[in-house]
C-alpha positions in Angstrom: -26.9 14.7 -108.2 -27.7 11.8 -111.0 -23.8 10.9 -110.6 -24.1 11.0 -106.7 -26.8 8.5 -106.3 -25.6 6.5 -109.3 -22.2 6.1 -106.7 -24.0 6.3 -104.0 -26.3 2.7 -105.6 -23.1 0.9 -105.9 -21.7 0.8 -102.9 -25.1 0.2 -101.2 -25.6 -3.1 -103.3 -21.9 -4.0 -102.9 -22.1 -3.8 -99.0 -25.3 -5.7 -98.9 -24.9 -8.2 -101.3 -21.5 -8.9 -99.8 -23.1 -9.3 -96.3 -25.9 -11.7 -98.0 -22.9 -13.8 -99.6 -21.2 -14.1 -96.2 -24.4 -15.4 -94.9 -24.4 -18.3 -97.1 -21.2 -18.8 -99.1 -20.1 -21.0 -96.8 -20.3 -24.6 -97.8 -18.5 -26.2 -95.0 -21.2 -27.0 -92.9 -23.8 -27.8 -96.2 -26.3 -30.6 -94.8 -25.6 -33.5 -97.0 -28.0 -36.0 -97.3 -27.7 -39.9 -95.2 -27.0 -42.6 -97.8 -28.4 -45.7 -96.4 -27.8 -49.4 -98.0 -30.3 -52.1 -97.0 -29.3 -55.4 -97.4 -31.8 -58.5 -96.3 -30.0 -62.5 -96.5 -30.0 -65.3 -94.4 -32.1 -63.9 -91.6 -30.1 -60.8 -91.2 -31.1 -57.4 -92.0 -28.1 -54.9 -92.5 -28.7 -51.0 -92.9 -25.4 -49.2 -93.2 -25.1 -45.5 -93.4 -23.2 -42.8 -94.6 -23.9 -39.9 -92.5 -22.7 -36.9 -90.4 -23.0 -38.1 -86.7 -22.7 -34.4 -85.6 -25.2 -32.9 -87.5 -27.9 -35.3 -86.3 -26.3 -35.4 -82.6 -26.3 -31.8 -82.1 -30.4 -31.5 -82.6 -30.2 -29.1 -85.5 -33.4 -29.7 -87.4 -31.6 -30.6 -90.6 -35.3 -31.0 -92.7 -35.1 -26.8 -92.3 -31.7 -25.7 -92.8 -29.3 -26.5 -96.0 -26.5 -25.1 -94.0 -25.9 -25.5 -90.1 -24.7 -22.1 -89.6 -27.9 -21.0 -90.6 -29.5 -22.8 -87.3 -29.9 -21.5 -84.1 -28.2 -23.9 -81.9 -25.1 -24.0 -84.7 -22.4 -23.5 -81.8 -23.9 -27.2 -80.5 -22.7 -28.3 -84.4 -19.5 -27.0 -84.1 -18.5 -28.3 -80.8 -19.6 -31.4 -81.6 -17.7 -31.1 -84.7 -14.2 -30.9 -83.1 -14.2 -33.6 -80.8 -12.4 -36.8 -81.0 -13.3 -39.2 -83.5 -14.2 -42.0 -80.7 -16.4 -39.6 -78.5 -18.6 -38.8 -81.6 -18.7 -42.9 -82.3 -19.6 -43.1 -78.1 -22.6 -41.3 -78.8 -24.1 -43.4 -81.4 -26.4 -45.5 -78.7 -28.0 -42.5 -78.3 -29.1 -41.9 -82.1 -30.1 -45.7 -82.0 -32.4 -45.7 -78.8 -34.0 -42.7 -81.0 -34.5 -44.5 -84.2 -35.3 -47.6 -83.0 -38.1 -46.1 -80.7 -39.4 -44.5 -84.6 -39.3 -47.5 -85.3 -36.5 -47.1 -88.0 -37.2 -50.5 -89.4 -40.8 -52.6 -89.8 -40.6 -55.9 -90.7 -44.0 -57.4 -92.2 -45.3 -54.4 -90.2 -43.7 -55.5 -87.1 -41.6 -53.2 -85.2 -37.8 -54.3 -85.5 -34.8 -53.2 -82.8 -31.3 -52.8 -85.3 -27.9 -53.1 -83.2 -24.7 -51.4 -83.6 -22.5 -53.7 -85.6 -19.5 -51.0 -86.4 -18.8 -47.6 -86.2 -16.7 -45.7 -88.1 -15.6 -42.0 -87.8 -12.7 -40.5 -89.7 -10.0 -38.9 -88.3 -8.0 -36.1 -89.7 -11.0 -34.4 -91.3 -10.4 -30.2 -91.7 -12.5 -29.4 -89.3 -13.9 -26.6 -91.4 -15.4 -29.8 -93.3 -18.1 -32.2 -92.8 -17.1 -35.6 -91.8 -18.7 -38.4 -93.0 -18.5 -41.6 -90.8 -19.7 -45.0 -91.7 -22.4 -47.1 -89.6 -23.6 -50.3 -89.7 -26.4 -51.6 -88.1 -28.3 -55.2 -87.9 -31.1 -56.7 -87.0 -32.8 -60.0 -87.2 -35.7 -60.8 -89.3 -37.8 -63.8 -89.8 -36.8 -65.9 -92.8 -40.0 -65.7 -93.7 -40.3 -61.8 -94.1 -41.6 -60.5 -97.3 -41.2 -57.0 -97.1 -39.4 -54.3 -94.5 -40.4 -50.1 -94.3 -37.8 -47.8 -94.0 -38.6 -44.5 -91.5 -36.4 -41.9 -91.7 -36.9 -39.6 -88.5 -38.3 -36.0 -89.0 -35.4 -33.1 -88.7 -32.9 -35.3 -89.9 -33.2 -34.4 -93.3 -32.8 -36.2 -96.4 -32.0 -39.9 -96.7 -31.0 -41.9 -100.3 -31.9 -45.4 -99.6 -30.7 -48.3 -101.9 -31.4 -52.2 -101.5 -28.6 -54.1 -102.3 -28.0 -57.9 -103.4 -31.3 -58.6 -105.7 -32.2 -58.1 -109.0 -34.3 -54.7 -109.9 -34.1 -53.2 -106.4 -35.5 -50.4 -105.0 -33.9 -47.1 -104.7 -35.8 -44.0 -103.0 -35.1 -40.2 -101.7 -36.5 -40.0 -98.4 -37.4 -36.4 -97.0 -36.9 -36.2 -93.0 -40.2 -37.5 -91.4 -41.0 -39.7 -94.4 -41.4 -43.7 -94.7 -40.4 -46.0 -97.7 -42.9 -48.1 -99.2 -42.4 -51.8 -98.9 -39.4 -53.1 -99.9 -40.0 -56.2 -101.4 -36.7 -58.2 -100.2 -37.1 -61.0 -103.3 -36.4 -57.7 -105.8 -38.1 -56.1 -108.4 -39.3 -52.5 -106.4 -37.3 -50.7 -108.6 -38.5 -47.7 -109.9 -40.0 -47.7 -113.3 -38.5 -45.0 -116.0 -41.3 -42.9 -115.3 -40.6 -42.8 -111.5 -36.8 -41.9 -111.6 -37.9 -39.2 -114.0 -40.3 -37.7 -112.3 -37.9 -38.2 -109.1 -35.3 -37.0 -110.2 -37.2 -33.0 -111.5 -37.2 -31.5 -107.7 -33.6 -32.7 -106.4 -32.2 -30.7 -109.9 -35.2 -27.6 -109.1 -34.0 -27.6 -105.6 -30.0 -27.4 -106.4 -30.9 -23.9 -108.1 -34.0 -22.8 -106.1 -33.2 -22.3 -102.9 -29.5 -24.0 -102.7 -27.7 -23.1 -105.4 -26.4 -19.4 -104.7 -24.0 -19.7 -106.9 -25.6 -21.1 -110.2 -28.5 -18.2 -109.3 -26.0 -15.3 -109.6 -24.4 -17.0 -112.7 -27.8 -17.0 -114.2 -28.4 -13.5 -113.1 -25.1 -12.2 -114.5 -26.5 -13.8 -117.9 -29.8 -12.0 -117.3 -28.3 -8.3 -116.9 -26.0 -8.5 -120.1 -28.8 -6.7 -122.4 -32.8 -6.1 -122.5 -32.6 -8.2 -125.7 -34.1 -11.6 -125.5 -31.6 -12.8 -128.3 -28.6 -12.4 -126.7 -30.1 -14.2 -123.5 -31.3 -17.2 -125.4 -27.3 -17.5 -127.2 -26.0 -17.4 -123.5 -28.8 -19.6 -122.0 -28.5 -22.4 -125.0 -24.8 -22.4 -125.0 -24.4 -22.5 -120.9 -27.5 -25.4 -120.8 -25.3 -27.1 -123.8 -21.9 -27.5 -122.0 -23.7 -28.1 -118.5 -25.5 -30.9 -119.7 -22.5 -33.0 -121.2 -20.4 -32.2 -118.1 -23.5 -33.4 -115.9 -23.6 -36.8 -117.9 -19.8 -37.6 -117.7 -19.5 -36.7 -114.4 -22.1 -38.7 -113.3 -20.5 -41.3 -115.3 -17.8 -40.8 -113.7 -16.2 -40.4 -117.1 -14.8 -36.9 -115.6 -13.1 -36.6 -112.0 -12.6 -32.9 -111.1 -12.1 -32.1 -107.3 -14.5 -29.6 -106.1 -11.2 -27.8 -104.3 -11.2 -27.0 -107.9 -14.1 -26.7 -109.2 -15.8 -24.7 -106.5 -13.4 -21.4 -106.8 -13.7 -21.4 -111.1 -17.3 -21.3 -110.4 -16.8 -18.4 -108.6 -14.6 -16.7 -111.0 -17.3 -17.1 -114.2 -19.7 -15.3 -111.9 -17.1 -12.8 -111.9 -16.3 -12.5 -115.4 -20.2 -12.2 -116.6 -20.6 -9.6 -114.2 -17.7 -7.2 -115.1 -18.4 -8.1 -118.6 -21.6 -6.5 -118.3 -20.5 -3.3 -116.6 -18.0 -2.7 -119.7 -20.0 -4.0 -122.5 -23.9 -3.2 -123.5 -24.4 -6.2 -125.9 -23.4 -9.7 -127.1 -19.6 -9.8 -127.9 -18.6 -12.5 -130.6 -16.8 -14.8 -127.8 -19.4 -14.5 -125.1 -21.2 -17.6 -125.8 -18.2 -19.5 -125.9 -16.8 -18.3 -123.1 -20.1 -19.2 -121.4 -20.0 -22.7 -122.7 -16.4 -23.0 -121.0 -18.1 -22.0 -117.5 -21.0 -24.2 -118.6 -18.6 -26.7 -118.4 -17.2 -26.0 -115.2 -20.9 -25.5 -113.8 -21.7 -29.0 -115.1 -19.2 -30.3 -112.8 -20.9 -28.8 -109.7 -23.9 -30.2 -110.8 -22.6 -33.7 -111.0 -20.9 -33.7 -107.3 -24.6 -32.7 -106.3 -25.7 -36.2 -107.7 -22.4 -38.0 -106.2 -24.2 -36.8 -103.0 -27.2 -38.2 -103.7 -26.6 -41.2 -106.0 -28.1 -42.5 -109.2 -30.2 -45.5 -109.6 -28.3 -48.0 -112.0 -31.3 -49.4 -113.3 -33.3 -46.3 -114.1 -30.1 -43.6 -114.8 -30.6 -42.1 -118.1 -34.0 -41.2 -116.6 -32.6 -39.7 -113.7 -30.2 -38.2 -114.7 -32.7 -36.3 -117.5 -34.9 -35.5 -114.6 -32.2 -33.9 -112.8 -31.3 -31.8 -115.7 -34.5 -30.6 -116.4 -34.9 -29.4 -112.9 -31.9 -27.4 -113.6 -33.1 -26.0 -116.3 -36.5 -25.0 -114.9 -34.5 -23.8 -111.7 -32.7 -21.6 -114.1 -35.8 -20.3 -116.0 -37.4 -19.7 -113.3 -34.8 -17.5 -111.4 -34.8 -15.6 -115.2 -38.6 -15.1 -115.0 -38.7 -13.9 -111.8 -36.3 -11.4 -112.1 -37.7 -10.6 -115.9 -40.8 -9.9 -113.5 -38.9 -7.3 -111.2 -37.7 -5.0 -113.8 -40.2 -5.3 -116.9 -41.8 -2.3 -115.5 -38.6 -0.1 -115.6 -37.8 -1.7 -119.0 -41.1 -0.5 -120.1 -40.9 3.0 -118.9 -37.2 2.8 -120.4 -38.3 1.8 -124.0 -41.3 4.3 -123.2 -44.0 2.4 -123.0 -45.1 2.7 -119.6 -46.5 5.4 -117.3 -43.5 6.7 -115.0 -45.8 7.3 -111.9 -47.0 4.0 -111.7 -43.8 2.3 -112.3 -42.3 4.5 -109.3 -45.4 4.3 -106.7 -45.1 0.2 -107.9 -40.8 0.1 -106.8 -41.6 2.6 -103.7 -44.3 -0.5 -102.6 -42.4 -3.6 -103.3 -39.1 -1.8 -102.0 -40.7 -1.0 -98.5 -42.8 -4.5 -98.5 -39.9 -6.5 -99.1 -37.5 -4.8 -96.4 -40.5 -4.7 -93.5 -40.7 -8.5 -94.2 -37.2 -8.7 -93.5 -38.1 -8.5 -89.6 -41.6 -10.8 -90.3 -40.7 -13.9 -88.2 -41.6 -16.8 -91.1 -40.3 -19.8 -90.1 -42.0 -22.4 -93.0 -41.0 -19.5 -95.2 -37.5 -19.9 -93.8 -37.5 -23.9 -93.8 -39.0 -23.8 -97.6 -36.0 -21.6 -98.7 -33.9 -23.4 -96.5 -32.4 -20.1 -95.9 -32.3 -17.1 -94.3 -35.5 -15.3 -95.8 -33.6 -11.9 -95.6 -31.0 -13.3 -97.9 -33.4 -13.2 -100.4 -35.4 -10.1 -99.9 -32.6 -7.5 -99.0 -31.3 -8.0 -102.9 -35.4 -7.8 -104.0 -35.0 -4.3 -102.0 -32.1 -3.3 -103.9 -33.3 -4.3 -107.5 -36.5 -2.5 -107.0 -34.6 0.5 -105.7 -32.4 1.1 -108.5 -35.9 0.5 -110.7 -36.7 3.1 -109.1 -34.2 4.8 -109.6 -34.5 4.5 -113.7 -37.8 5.0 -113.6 -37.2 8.3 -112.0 -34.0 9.6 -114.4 -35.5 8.0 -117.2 -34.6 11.1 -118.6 -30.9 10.1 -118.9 -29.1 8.0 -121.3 -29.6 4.4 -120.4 -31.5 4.3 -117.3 -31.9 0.6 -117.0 -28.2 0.4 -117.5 -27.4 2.8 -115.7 -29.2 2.6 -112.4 -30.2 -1.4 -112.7 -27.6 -3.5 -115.3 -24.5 -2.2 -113.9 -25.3 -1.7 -110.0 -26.7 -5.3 -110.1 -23.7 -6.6 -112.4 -21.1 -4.8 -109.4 -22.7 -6.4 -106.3 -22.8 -9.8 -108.5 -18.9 -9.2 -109.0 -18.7 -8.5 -105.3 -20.4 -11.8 -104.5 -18.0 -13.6 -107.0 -14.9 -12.5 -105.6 -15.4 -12.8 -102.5 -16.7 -16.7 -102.8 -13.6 -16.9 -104.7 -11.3 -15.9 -102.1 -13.2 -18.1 -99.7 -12.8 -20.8 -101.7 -9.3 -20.7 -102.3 -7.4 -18.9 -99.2 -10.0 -19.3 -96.4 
């Protein structure tokens, strides 16, 4: 019966955790932030953009998703997203009219209309991937002005705004529905050390916790290795090592590495940790290496994160630290939480825990965590940026197979058994498949 439902537990969290990764392995459609330069000379105000016209034309409340197939209206994305190049530049008036009624720009306070200047939308673009067009707008401003305000509209999600053509300018991360403060347009708004630092800490949190799928199952795959701390803290030190000289070159731009690249070897170290851990119990004598290797790699997918976003050249050692220490919290955090799922199981394992509490516990967070599957949360949903049932249905599983040991403690390696290895497969699962998606689909 024990060999039945030990079966029985690996195909459920391979089927489910397969389903969740299909949900949000894709990366095509990943909202990217706007980059916006601001330039003031000579009277003229010039804001140009970098930005995906069809993600804020198709009304998709970008401030909520990380991924437009995870909106409601995504077919309006994707039809948007394969026509012409000059009908999505046609529509630009109408993103303009919007902004300027925000207003987008405040001059001295005042209220300032911007005006097309040049549009342009690439062609050729897979349409599988987001395309990034160019606009420049301009307005006039009195040659007097000391100062404009930048308002970036709610739901169109995140904007990097940089002045350009002083000395110490300012650089700022705008949320959707937030304002600068004022720019000063003689210079010297930069941000100070402290700032950029400080700045810097959520955009890294927020690439693990919610975005980062990827880097969470990695860390995962770590986790499930043993019940030893040691081993954990080799793998942790030696993945945080390599990850955090990769992160500095490649924001350097030291090292180039295409993400077509990239992207699918990330997928594969998930793989390997996880089918590591279903053959081995403990810390081999290459492990860490081999993590520092996919440290490497994962560095690399932390640096394209900050090619999205940009670093401030004044302020970019802080930055940059902030980033990674956001990263690293992201990542002890996601090992907390899941140290928190299972210490109970571990503790009735090692036995030092009452069984019938541990099993009335998993029976209660198992049934709480499906029934809010079908909870509508929408802030819930917007804070994740996420499905919310992307998150619980694994909770589900992991406190089912805690159950699980809990109840056949009695057997040789119950943790192993019904929680290590089941978790470790549906991780594999995950892997693979964002492999072959990354490679062949």
């Amino acid at each position: 019966m024990i060999d039945t439902l030990y079966k029985v537990m690996l195909k459920l969290v391979y089927a489910v955790l397969l389903s969740s990764a299909v949900t949000g392995a894709v990366r095509a459609h990943e909202v990217v932030p706007t980059i916006a330069d601001l330039t003031v000379a000579d009277g003229i105000a010039d804001l140009s953009l970098r930005v995906n016209l069809e993600a804020l034309l198709s009304g998709i409340d970008l401030d909520a998703v990380a991924d437009t197939n995870d909106a409601e209206n995504a077919g309006d994305y994707d039809s948007l997203r394969v026509l012409p190049a000059e009908q999505i530049a046609a529509r630009v008036p109408e993103l303009l009219a919007a902004w300027n009624a925000g207003p987008l720009l405040r001059v001295d306070g005042q209220a300032v209309d911007l005006e097309t200047v040049s549009v342009s939308v690439p062609e050729n673009v897979n349409e599988e991937l987001p395309r990034i067009s160019q606009v420049l707008l301009q307005a006039r401003v009195p040659a007097a002005a000391r100062g404009v305000v930048v308002a970036w509209p709610a739901g169109s999600g995140a904007m990097v705004l940089r002045q350009q053509g002083v000395q110490d300018p300012y650089t700022g991360y705008l949320e959707g529905g937030a304002q600068s403060p004022e720019i000063v347009l003689t210079g010297g708004g930069q941000e100070t050390a402290w700032q950029a630092f400080l700045t810097y800490i959520p955009v890294g949190f927020d690439h693990i916790l919610p975005k980062g799928l990827d880097h969470i199952l990695f860390v995962l795959g770590l986790f499930f290795l043993s019940t030893q701390l040691k081993p954990l803290i080799w793998q942790v030190s030696a993945f945080t090592a390599a990850h955090t000289v990769t992160l500095a070159l490649g924001a350097l731009g030291v090292v180039t590495v295409p993400g077509s690249i990239v992207e699918p070897l990330i997928a594969a170290s998930i793989v390997y940790v996880a089918v590591e851990n279903i053959f081995t119990s403990g810390l081999s004598r290459w492990r860490p290496f081999v993590i520092f290797g996919f440290g490497l790699l994962h560095g690399l997918g932390f640096a394209s994160v900050l090619g999205e976003f940009g670093l401030p050249e004044d302020q970019f050692i802080p930055a940059l630290i902030g980033f990674n220490i956001g990263v690293e919290i992201g990542q002890l955090t996601v090992i907390a939480i899941m140290a928190l799922c299972v210490w109970q199981a571990l503790r009735v394992a090692r036995g030092a825990g009452g069984a019938q509490g541990a099993k009335l516990l998993y029976t209660g967070l198992a049934i709480a965590a499906l029934a809010l599957c079908f909870v509508p949360m929408p802030d819930v949903a917007a804070a994740l940026e996420a499905p919310v049932p992307l998150f619980l249905v694994p909770f589900a599983l992991v406190f089912t197979a805690c159950f699980l040991s809990v109840q056949f403690r009695q057997t040789a390696a119950p943790y192993r058994r019904f929680v290590a290895v089941p978790a470790s497969v549906g991780i594999a699962a995950v892997g693979a498949y964002w492999f072959i998606e990354r490679v062949f689909l």
